[in-house]
VEXBADREN-599000 format. One record per residue (C-alpha): residue number from 1; residue in one letter; y, z, x. Coordinates in nm, 4 decimals. Layout:
BEGIN
+-----+------+----------+----------+----------+
! pos ! code !    north !       up !     east !
+-----+------+----------+----------+----------+
! NUM !    A !        Y !        Z !        X !
...
+-----+------+----------+----------+----------+
//
This chain:
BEGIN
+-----+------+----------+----------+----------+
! pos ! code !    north !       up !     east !
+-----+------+----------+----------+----------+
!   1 !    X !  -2.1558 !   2.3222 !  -0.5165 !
!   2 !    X !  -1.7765 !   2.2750 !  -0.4238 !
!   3 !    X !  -1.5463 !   2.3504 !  -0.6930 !
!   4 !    X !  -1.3489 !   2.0467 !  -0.7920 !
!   5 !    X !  -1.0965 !   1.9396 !  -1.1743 !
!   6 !    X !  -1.0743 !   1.6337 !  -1.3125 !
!   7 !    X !  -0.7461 !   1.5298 !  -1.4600 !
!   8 !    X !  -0.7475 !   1.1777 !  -1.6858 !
!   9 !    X !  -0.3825 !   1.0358 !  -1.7182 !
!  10 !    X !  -0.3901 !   0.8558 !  -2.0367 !
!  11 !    X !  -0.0565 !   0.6674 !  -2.1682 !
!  12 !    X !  -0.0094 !   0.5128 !  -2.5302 !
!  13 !    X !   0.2105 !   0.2321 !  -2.3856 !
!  14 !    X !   0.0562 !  -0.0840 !  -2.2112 !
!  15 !    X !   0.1736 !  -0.4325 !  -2.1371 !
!  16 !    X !  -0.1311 !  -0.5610 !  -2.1408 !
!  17 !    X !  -0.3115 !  -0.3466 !  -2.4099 !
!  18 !    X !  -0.0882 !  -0.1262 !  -2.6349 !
!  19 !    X !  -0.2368 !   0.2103 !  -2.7362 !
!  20 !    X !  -0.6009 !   0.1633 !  -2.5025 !
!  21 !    X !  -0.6362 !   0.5269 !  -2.4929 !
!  22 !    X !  -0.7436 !   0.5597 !  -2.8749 !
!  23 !    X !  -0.8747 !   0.2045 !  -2.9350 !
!  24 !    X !  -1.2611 !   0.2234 !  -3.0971 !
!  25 !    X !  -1.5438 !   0.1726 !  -2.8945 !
!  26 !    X !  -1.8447 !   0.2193 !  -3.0588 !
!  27 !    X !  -1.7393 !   0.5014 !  -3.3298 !
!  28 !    X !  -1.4999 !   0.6385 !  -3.0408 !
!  29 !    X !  -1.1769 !   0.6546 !  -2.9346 !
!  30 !    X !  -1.1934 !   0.4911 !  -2.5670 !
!  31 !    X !  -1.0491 !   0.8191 !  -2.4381 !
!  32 !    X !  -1.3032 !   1.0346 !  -2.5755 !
!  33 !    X !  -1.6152 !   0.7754 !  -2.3496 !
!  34 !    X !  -1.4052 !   0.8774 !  -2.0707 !
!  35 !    X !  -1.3779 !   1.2706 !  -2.1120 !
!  36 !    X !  -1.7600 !   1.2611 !  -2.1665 !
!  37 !    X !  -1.8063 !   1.1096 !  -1.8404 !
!  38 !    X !  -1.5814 !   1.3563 !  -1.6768 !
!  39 !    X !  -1.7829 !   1.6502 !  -1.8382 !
!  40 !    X !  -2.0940 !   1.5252 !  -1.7041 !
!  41 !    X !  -1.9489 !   1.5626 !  -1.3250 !
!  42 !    X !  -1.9522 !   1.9584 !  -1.3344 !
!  43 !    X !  -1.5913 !   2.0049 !  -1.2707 !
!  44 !    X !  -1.4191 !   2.3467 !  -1.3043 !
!  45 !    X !  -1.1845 !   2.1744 !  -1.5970 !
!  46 !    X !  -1.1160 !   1.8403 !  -1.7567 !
!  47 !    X !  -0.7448 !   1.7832 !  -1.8314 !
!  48 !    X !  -0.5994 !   1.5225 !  -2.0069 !
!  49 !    X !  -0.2766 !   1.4328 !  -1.9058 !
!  50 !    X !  -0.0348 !   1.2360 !  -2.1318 !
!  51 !    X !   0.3382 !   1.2137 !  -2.2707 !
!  52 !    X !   0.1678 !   1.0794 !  -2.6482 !
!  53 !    X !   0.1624 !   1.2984 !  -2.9001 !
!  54 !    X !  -0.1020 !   1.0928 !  -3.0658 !
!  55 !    X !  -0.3426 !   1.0885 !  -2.7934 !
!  56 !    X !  -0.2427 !   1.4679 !  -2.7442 !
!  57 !    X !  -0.3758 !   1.4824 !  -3.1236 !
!  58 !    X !  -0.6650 !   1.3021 !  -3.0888 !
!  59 !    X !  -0.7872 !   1.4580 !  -2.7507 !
!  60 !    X !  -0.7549 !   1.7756 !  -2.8797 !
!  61 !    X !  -0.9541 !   1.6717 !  -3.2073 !
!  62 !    X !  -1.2412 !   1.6012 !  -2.9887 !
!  63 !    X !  -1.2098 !   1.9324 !  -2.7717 !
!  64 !    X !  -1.0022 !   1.7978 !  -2.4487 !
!  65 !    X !  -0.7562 !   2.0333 !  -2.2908 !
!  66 !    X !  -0.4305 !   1.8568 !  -2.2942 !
!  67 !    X !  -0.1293 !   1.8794 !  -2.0758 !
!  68 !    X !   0.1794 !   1.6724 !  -2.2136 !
!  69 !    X !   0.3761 !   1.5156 !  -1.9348 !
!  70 !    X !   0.7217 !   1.3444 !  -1.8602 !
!  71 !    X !   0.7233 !   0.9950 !  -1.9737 !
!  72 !    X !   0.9133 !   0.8608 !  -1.6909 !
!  73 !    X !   0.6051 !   0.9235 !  -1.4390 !
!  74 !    X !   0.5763 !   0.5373 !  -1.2522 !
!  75 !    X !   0.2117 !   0.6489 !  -1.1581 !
!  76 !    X !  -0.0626 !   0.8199 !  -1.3109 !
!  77 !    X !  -0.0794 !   0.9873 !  -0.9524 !
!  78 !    X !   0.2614 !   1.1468 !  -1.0493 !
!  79 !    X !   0.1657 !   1.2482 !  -1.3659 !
!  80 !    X !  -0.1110 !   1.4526 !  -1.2306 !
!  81 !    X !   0.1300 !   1.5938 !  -0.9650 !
!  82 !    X !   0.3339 !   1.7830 !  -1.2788 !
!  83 !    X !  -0.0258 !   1.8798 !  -1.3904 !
!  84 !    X !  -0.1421 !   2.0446 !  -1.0927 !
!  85 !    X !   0.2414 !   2.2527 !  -1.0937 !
!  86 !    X !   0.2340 !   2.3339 !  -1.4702 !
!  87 !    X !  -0.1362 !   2.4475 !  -1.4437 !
!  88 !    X !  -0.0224 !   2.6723 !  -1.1673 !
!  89 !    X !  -0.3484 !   2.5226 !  -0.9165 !
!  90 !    X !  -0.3886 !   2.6376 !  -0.5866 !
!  91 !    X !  -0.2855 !   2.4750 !  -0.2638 !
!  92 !    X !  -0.6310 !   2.4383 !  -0.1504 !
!  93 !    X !  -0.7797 !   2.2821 !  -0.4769 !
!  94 !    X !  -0.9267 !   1.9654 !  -0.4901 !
!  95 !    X !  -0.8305 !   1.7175 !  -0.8120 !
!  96 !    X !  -1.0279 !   1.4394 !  -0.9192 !
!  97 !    X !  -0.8158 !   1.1629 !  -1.0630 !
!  98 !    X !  -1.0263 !   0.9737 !  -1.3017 !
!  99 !    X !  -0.8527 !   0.6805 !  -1.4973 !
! 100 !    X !  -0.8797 !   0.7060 !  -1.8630 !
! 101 !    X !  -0.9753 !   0.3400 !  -1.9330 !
! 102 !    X !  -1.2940 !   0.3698 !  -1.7454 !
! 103 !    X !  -1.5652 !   0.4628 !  -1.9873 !
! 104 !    X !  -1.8647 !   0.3971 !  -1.7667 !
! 105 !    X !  -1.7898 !   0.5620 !  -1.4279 !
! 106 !    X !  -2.0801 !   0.7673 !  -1.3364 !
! 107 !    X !  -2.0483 !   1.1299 !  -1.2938 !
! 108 !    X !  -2.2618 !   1.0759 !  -0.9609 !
! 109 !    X !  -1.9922 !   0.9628 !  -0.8134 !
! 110 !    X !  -1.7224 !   1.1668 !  -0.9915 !
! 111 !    X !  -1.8814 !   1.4644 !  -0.7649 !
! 112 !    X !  -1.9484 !   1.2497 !  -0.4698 !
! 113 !    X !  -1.5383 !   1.1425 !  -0.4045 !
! 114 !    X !  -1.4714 !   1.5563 !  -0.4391 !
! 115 !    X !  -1.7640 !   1.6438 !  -0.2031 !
! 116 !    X !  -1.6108 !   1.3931 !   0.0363 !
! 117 !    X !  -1.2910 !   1.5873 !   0.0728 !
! 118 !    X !  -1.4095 !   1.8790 !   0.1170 !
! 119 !    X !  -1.6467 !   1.7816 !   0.4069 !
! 120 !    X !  -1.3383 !   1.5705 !   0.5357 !
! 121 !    X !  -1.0236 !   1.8374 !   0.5903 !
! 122 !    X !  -0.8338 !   1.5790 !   0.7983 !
! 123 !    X !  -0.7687 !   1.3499 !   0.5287 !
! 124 !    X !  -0.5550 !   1.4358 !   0.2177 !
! 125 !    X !  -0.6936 !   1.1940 !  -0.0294 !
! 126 !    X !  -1.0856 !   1.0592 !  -0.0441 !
! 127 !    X !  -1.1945 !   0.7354 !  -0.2613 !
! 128 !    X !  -1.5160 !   0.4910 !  -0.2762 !
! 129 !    X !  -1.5612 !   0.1124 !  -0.2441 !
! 130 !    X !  -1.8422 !  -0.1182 !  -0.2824 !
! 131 !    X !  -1.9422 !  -0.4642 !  -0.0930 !
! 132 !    X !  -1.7833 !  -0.7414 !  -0.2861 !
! 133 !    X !  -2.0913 !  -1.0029 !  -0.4444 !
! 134 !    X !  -1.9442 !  -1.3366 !  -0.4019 !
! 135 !    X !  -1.6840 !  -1.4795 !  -0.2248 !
! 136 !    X !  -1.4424 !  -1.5656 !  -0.5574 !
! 137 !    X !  -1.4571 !  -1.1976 !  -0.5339 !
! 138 !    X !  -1.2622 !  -1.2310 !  -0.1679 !
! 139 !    X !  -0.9663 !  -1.4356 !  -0.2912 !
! 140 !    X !  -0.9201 !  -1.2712 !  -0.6405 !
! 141 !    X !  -0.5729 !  -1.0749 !  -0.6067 !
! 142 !    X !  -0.7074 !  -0.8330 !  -0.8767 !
! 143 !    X !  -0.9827 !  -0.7521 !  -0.6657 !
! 144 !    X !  -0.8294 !  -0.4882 !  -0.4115 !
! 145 !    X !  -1.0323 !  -0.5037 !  -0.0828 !
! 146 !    X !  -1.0377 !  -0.1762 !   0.1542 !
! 147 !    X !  -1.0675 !  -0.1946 !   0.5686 !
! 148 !    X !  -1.1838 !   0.1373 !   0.7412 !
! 149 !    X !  -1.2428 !   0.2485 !   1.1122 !
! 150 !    X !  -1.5776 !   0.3917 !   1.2088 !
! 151 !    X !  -1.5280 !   0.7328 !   1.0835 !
! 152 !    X !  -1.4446 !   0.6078 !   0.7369 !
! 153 !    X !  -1.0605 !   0.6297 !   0.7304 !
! 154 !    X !  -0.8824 !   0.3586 !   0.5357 !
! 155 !    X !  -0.6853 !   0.1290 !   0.8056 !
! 156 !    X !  -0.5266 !  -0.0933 !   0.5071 !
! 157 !    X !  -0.5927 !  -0.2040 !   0.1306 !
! 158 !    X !  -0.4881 !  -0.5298 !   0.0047 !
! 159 !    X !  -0.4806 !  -0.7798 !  -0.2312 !
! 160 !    X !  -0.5594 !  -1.0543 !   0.0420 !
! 161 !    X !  -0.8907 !  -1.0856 !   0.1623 !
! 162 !    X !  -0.9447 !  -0.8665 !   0.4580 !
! 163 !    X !  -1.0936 !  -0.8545 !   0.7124 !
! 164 !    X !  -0.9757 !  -1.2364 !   0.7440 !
! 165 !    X !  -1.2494 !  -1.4772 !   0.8255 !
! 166 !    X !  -1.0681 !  -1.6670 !   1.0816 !
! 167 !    X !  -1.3558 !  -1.9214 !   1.2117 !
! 168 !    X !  -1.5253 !  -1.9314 !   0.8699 !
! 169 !    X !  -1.8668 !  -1.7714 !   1.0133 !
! 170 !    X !  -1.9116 !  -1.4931 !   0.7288 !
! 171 !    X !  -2.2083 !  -1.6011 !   0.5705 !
! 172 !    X !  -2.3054 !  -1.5104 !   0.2287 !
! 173 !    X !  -2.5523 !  -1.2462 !   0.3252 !
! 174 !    X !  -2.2832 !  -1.0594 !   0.5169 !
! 175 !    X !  -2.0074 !  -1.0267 !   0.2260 !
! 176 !    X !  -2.0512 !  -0.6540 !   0.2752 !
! 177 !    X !  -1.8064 !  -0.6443 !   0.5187 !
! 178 !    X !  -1.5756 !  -0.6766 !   0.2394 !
! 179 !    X !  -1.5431 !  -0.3648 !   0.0858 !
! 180 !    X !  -1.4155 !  -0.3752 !  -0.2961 !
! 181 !    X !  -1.1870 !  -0.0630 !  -0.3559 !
! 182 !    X !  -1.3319 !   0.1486 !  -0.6374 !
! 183 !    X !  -0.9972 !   0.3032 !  -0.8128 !
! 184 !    X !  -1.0893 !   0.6695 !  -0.7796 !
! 185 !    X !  -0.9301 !   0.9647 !  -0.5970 !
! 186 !    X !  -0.9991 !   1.3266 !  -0.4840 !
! 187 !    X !  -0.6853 !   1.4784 !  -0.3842 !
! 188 !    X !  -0.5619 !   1.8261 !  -0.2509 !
! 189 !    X !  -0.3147 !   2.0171 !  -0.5160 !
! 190 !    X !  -0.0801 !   2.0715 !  -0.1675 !
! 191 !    X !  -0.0731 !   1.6852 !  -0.0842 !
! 192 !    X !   0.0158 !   1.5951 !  -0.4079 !
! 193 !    X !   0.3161 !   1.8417 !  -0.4055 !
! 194 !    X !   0.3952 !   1.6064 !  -0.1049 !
! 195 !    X !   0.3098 !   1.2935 !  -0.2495 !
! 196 !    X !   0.5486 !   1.3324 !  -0.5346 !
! 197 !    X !   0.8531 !   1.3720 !  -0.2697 !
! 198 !    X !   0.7776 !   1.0604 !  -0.0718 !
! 199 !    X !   0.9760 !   0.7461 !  -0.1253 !
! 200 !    X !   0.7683 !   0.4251 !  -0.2469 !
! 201 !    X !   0.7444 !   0.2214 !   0.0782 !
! 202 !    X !   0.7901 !  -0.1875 !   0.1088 !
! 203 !    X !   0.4228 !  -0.2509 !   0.1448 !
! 204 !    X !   0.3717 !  -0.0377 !  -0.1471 !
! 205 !    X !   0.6183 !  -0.2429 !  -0.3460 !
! 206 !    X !   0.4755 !  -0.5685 !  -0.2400 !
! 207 !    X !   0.1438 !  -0.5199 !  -0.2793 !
! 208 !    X !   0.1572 !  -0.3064 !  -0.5841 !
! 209 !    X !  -0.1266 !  -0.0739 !  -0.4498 !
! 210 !    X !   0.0341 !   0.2792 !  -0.4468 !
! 211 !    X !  -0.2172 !   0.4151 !  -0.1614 !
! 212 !    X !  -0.0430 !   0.2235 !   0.0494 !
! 213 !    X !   0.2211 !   0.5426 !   0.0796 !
! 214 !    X !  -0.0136 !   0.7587 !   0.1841 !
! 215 !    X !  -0.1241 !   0.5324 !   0.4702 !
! 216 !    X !   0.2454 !   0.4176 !   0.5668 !
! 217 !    X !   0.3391 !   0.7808 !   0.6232 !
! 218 !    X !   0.0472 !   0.8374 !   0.8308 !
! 219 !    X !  -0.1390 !   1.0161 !   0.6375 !
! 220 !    X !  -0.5563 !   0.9359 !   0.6375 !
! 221 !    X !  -0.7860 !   0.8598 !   0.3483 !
! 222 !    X !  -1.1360 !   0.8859 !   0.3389 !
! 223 !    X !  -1.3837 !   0.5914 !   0.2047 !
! 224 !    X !  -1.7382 !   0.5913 !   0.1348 !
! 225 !    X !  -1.9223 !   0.3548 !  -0.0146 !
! 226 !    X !  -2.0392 !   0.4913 !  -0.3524 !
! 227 !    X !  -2.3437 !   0.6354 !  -0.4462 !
! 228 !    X !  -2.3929 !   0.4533 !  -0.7803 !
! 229 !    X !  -2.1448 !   0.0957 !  -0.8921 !
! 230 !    X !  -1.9272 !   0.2161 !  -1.1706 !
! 231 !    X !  -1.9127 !   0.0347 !  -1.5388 !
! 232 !    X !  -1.7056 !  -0.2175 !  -1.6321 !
! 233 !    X !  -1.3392 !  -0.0971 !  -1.6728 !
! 234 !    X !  -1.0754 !  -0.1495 !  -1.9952 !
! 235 !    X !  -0.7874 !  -0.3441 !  -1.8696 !
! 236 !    X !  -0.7807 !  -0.6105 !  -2.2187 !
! 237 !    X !  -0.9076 !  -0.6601 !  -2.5319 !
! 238 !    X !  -1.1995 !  -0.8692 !  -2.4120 !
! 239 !    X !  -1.3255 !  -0.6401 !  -2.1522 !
! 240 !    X !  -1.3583 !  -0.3723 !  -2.4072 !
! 241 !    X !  -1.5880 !  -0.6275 !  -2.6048 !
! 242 !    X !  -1.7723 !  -0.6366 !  -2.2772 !
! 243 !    X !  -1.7658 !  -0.2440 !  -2.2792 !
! 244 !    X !  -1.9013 !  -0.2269 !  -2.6094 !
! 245 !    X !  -2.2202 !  -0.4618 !  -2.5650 !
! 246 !    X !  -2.2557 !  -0.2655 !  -2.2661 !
! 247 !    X !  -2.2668 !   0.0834 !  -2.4426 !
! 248 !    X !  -2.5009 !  -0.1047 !  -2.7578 !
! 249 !    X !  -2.7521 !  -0.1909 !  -2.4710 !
! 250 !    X !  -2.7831 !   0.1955 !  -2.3480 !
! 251 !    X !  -2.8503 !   0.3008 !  -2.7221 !
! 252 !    X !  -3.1096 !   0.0868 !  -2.8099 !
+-----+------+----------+----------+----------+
//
């Protein structure tokens, strides 16, 4: 089994959704559906990184490992960078970053995007996608779509539809060609001691996708299509009322 930790960045502050992190769902804080997940994966540690003390409080309560963090992080990526350096991790280790308002990602493929770095030492990050289902899906800007050559590399993630259907000839059967991107990352503790020195480039800025540094600087990242579709995620109020009828289902 290849050793692998799993750091959640959780913040209290949200445009969209003020204090997520600790918001019930079904007799727990949201945080707390997420930390279970992450224990499920068999990871060496689960760390929850925040600059809160209230969701420092409350993950402790609940028996997370916490590691408080500068509040002027722009990424949760950064935030795990000063993680990996205050934990004192080795070059060579591989961090999961798993995003603390997903409460039904599967620990199947938790393990899966850390097994793909390690079987893939030319690229410095790894992450998942899944075909898209219907072609709404193609044009939604909040759907992120992934492109990647025939080893598996990312060539480009955008909000756009790519590839581009130029002639109008994919056919509804063949929307897996569209690849969804699936918003978790393996990393290596040495490229995030990079990562954390690079400058935000223009595409970055445009399309408000952060990967899009890693690729710009010519750096590769490994996709595979994952091994099981993760849960609905927590971006407002009303997907966490989707969450919860979700989580009722599974109990009855």
């Amino acid at each position: 089994m290849n050793e692998f930790k799993i750091v959640i960045p959780a913040r209290y502050a949200s445009s969209r959704f003020p204090a997520k992190p600790l918001v019930d769902l079904c007799g727990k804080p949201l945080l707390q559906h997420v930390y279970e997940c992450a224990c499920k994966a068999s990871a060496e540690t689960v760390v929850v990184a925040t600059d809160d003390e209230r969701i420092a409080s409350v993950a402790k309560a609940f028996g997370a490992t916490v590691c408080m963090t500068s509040p002027d992080h722009v990424s949760g990526t950064d935030r795990i960078v000063e993680v990996a350096q205050k934990m004192q991790w080795k070059d060579e280790d591989i961090v999961v970053n798993l995003q603390g308002d997903e409460p039904l990602t599967p620990a199947k493929i938790i393990k899966q995007v850390a097994a793909n770095l390690h079987k893939n030492p030319q690229a410095v990050c790894a992450t998942l996608s899944a075909a898209l289902t219907s072609h709404d899906e193609v044009t939604n800007p909040n759907v992120v779509k992934v492109v990647s050559d025939i080893n598996g590399f990312a060539l480009y993630f955008s909000r756009a539809g790519i590839p581009y259907d130029r002639d109008n000839t994919i056919a509804a059967d063949e929307l897996a060609l569209y690849q969804r991107h699936i918003g978790i990352y393996a990393y290596r503790v040495s490229f995030l001691k990079e990562y954390s020195q690079l400058p935000v480039c223009s595409l970055e800025k445009h399309e408000s996708l952060e990967q899009l540094r890693i690729l710009w600087n010519g750096k590769k990242i490994h996709v595979a299509e994952a091994a099981e579709l993760p849960g609905h995620g927590v971006d407002t109020p009303e997907d966490l009322a989707q969450v919860k009828k979700i989580i009722e289902t599974r109990s009855l």
